[in-house]
C-alpha positions in Angstrom: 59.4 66.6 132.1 57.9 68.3 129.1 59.9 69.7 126.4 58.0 73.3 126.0 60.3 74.0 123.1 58.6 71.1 121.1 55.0 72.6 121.7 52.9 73.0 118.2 52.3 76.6 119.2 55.6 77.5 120.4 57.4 79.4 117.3 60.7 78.0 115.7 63.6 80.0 118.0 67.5 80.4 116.5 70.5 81.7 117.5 71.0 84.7 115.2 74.8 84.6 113.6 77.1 87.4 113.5 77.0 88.4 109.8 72.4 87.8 110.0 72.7 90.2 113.1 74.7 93.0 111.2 72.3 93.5 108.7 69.4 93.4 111.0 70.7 95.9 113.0 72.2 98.0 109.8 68.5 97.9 108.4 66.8 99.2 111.4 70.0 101.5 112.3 69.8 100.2 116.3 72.5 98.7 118.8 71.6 95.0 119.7 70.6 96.4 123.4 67.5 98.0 121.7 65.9 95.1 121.1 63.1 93.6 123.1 64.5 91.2 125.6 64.0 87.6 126.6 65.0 86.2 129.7 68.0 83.2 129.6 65.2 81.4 131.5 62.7 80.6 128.9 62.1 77.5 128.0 61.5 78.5 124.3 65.1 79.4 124.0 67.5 76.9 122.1 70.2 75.3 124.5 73.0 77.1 122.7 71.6 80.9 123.5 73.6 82.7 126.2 73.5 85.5 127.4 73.8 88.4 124.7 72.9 86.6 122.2 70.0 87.5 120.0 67.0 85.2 119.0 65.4 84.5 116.1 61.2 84.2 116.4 59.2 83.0 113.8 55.9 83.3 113.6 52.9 82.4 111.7 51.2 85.3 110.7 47.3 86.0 109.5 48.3 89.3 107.2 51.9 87.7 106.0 52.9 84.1 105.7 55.2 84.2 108.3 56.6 87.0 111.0 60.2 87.1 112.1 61.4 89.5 115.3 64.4 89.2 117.4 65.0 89.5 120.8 68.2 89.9 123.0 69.3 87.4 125.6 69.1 88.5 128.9 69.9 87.0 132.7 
């Protein structure tokens, strides 16, 4: 089987830690369940994400060198 997650044009994915997601949040004043959500499913998602966690994107970009968004983990 092929391991999607090693793709060339699948972006790098992390588990956000606590004290990263605080600030997020504290900079964008928003709860974690106003996030854009991904599904537990996806093959993208590092083997460590569960359920409520939030994920780490990034991109490449063509305006910036590099775009980062998050997204919660959901069933």
């Amino acid at each position: 089987m092929v391991d999607v997650s090693q793709h060339d044009m699948v972006p790098d994915h992390s588990v956000v830690d606590d004290e990263e997601l605080d600030g997020v949040l504290e900079e964008y004043d928003i709860k974690s369940t106003d996030l854009p959500k991904i599904k537990r499913t996806d093959p993208a998602l590092p083997d460590d994400a569960e359920v409520g966690d939030v994920i780490k994107i990034v991109r490449d970009s063509r305006t910036t060198d590099t775009a980062t968004i998050y997204r919660l983990v959901v069933e």
